[in-house]
C-alpha positions in Angstrom: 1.3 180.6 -11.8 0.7 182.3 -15.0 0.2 186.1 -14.7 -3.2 185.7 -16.0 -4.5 183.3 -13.7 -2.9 185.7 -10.9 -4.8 188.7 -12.2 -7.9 186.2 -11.9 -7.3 184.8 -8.8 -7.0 188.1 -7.2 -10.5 189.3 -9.0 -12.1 186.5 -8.1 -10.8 187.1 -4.3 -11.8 191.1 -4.5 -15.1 189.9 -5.8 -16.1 187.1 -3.4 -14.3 188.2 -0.2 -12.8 184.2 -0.4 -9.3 183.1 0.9 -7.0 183.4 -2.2 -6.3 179.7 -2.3 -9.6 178.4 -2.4 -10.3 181.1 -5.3 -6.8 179.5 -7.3 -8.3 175.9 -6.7 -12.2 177.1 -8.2 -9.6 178.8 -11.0 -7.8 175.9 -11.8 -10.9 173.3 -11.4 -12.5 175.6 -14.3 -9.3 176.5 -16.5 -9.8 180.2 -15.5 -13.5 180.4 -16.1 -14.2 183.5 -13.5 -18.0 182.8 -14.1 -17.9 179.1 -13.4 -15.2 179.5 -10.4 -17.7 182.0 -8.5 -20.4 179.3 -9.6 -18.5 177.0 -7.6 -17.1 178.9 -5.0 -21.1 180.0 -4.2 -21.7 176.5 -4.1 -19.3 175.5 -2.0 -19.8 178.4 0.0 -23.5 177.4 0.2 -22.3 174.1 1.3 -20.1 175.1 4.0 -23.2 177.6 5.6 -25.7 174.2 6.2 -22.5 173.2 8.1 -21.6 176.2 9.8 -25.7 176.3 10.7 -25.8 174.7 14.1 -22.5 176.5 15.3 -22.6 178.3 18.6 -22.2 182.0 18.3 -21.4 183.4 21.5 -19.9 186.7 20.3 -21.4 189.8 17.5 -21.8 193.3 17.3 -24.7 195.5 18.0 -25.1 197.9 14.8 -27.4 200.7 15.2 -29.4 202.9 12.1 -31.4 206.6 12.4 -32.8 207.3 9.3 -31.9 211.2 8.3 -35.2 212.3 9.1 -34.9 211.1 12.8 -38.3 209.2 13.0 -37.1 205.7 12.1 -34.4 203.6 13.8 -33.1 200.2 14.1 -31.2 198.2 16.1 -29.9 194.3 15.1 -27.2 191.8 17.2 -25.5 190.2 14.4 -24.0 187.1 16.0 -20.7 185.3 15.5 -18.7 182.4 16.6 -15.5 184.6 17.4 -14.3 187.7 18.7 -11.9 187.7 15.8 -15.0 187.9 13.2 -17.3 190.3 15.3 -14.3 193.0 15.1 -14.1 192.7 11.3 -15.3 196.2 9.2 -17.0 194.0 7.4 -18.9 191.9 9.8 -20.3 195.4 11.1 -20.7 196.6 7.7 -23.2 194.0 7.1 -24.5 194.1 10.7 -25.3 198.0 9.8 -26.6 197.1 6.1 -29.2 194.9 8.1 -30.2 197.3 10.5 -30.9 199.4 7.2 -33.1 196.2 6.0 -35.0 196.2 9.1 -35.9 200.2 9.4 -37.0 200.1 5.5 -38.5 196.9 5.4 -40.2 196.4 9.2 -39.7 192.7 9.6 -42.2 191.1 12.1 -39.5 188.6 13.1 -36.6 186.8 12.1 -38.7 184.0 9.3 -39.7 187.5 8.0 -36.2 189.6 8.0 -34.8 186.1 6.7 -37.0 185.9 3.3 -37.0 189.5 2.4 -35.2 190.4 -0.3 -32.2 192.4 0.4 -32.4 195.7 -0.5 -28.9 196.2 -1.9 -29.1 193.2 -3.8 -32.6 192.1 -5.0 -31.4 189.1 -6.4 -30.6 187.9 -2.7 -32.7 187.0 0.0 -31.1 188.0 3.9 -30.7 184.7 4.0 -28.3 184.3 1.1 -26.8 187.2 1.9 -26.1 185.1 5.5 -25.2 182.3 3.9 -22.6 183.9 1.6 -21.0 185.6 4.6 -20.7 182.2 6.4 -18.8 181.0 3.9 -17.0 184.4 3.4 -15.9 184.5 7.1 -15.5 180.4 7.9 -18.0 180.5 10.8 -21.8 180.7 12.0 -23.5 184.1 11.2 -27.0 184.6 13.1 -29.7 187.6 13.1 -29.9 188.2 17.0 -33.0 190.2 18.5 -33.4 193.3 16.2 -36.0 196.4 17.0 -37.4 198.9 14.8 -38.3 202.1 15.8 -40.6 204.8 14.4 -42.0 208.1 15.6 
């Protein structure tokens, strides 16, 4: 492999979170285009979450969030397919991120949390942001039960 499309391929992977070979294929599919390899990757990715929708998940993590202030709280279960993915920092990164989501935006339910936009990401929906983790992490991601709290 050339030593640019290395340098690429490991962008690409740092970027999108993506196992390094699928990033070389998106590379090599494109001639090295980064923009249309994440186009594609997203796609795929996209792709693989319909999939991945109707997977049990019978493992997650339970992320907790006090605003500094003390009067608002959250609480989500971010679901998973495997121990494996539920221990991940980032799995819990995102389960935390979305109990931030839910104490700043008070969902009503999951439709609701589902359609907002995401609030480190406007661009996104939670859903995407789902979606793009699916594909990140090769199995089902769901949004538990989540509570908000407020004093």
């Amino acid at each position: 492999m050339p030593e640019s499309l290395i340098d690429k391929v490991k962008e690409l992977r740092d970027e999108t979170g993506i196992s390094i070979m699928e990033c070389k294929k998106a590379l090599e599919e494109v001639d090295g285009d980064l923009n249309k390899a994440k186009d594609i990757l997203a796609e795929k990715g996209l792709e693989e979450a319909e999939e991945k929708q109707g997977d049990e998940t019978c493992h997650g993590f339970v992320a907790t969030y006090t605003h500094t202030t003390g009067k608002v709280g959250a609480m989500v279960k971010l679901e998973s397919e495997t121990d494996f993915t539920a221990r991940n920092p980032e799995f819990r990164a995102l389960a935390r991120d979305i109990c931030l989501q839910v104490a700043s935006m008070d969902p009503k339910d999951n439709k609701d949390l589902l359609s907002q936009n995401y609030i480190r990401e406007t661009d996104k929906t939670i859903e995407e942001v789902i979606k793009t983790n699916i594909a990140k992490f090769g199995e089902n991601i769901k949004i538990g039960d989540f509570a908000r709290f407020e004093i």
